[in-house]
DOBAVO-484815 format. One record per residue (C-alpha): residue number from 1; residue in three letters; z, y, x. Coordinates in steps of 0.1 Angstrom, whole numbers, plus 5000, padded with zeros to 4 digits. Layout:
R   k   r    z    y    x
R NUM ALA    Z    Y    X
...
This chain:
R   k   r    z    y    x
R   1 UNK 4933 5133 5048
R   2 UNK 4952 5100 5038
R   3 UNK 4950 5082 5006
R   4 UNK 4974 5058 4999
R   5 UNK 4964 5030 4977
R   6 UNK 4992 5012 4963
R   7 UNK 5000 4982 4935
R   8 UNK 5009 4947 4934
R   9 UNK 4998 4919 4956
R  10 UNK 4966 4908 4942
R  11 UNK 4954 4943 4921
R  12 UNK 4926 4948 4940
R  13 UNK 4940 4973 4968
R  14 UNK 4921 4960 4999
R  15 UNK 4889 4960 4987
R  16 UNK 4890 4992 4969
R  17 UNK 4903 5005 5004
R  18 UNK 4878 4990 5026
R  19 UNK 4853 5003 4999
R  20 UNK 4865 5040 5002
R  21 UNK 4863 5031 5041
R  22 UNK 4825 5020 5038
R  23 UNK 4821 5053 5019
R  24 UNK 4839 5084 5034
R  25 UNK 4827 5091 5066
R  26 UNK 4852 5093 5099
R  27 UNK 4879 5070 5083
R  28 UNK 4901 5039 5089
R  29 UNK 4922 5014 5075
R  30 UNK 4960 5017 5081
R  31 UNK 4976 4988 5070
R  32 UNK 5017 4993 5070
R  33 UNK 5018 4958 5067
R  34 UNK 5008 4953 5107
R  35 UNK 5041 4973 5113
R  36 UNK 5064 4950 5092
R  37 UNK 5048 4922 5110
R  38 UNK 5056 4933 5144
R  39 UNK 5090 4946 5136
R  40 UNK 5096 4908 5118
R  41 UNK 5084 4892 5154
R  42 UNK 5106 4914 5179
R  43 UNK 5141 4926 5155
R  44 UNK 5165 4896 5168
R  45 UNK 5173 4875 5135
R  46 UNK 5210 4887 5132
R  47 UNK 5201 4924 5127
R  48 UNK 5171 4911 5101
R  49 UNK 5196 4887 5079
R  50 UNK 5218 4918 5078
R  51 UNK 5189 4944 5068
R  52 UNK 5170 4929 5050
R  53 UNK 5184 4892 5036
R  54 UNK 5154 4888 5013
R  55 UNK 5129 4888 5042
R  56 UNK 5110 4914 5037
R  57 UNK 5097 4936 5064
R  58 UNK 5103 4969 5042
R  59 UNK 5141 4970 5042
R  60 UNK 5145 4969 5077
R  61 UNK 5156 5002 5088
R  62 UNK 5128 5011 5109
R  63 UNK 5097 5003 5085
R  64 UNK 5095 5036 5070
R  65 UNK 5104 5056 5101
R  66 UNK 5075 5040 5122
R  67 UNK 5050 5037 5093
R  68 UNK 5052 5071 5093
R  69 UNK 5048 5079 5132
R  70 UNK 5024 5054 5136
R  71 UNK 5003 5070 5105
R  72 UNK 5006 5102 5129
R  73 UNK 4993 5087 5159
R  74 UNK 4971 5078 5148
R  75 UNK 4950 5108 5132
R  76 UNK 4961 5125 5161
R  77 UNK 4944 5099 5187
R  78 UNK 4922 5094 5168
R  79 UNK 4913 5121 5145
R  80 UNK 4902 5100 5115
R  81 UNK 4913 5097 5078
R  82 UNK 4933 5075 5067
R  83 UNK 4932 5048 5039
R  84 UNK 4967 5028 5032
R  85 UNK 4966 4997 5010
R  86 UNK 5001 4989 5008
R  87 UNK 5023 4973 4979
R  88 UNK 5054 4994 4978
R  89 UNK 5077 4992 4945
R  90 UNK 5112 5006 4963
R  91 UNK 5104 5041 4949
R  92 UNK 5126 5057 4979
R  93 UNK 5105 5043 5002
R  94 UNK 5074 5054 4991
R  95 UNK 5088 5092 4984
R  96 UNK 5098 5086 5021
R  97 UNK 5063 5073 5029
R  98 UNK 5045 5100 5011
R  99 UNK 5064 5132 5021
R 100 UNK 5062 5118 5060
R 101 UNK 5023 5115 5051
R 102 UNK 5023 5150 5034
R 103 UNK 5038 5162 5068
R 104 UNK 5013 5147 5087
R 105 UNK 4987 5162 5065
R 106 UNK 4993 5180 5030
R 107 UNK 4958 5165 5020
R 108 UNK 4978 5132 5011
R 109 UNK 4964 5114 4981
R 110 UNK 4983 5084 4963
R 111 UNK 4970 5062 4940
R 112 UNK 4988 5033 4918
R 113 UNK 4960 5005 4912
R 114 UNK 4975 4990 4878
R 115 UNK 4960 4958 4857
R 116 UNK 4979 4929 4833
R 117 UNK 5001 4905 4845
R 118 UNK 4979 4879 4842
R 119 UNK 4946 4896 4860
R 120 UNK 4966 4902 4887
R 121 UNK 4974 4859 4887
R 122 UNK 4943 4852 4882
R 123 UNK 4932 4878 4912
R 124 UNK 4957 4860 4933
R 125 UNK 4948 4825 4927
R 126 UNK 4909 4838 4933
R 127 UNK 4918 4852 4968
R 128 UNK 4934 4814 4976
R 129 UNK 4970 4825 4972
R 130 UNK 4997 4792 4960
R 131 UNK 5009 4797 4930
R 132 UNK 5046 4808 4933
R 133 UNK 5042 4821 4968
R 134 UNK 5058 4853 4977
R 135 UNK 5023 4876 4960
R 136 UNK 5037 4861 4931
R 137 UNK 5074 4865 4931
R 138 UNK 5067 4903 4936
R 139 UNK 5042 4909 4903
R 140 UNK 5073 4908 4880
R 141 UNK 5095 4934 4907
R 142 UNK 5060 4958 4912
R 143 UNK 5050 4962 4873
R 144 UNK 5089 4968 4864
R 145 UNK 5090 4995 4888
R 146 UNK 5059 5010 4885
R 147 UNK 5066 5015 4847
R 148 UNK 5103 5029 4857
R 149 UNK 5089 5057 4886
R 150 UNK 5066 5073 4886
R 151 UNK 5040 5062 4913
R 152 UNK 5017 5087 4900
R 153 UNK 4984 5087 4896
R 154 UNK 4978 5057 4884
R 155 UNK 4946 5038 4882
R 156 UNK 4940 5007 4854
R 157 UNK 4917 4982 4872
R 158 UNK 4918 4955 4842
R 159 UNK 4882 4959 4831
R 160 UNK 4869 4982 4858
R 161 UNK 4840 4975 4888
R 162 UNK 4854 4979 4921
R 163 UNK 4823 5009 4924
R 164 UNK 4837 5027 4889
R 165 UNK 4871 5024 4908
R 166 UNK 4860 5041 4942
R 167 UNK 4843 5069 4926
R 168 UNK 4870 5076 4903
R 169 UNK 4893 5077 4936
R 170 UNK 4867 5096 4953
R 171 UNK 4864 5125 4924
R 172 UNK 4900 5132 4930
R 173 UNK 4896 5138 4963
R 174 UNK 4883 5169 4986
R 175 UNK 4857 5161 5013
């Protein structure tokens, strides 16, 4: 099984995915994020200004490709579930994302944290981020496109406990 949990910087993502982690048994955390990392230290800085002139990890052309294969290596070493916090807003990277995952294993569960604007500030500036850092440049880019495509299902964490969260995630799924 893998369950994708995806939203804005700051919605809540990583804890709700190290919850679920705490809570179904033979699981671990996949963080895509560790791939963007290494491909940002070893893609030579010509080929990253030309794919991706924004600086971030996700448009360069092998993010996608090896988040996938690394999502399969993983179950197959290691043969554990998979929980995925990841912010992803580019809605044909995560279709790319999520029908490589569905390959890998067609028990593939997404699931769009959601919450105000302003929670998700105030979520940000609790965790220690700098206002106007790159969490925040991204709030405006992730709510417009998670109200233009649908990143179904979708999960509003405004007033919600981090335990009412998990167990609405964990209703959804099959164990």
């Amino acid at each position: 099984m893998i369950i994708m949990i995806n939203g804005a910087f700051g919605v809540g993502k990583t804890t709700i995915a190290t919850r679920l982690q705490n809570e179904i048994d033979n699981s671990m955390l996949y963080d895509p994020e560790e791939v963007g990392y290494l491909l940002r230290n070893v893609v030579p800085l010509d080929i990253k200004k030309m794919e991706s002139p924004t600086g971030d990890f996700q448009d360069l052309a092998l993010w996608k490709e090896l988040t996938v294969e690394m999502a399969q290596h993983l179950m197959k070493n290691y043969q554990r579930h998979l929980i995925v916090p990841m912010t992803i807003r580019k809605f044909d990277y995560f279709q790319f994302i999520y029908d490589g995952f569905k390959q890998i294993d067609e028990a593939t569960y997404h699931f769009c944290l959601s919450a105000s604007k302003e929670t998700i500030y105030e979520r940000l500036r609790l965790r220690g981020e700098e206002e106007g850092n790159w969490c925040f440049q991204q709030t405006d880019k992730c709510l417009k496109a998670y109200h233009t495509y649908d990143f179904s299902e979708y999960i509003d964490t405004e007033n919600m406990m981090v335990e009412t969260i998990v167990h609405t995630i964990k209703e959804k799924l099959v164990l």
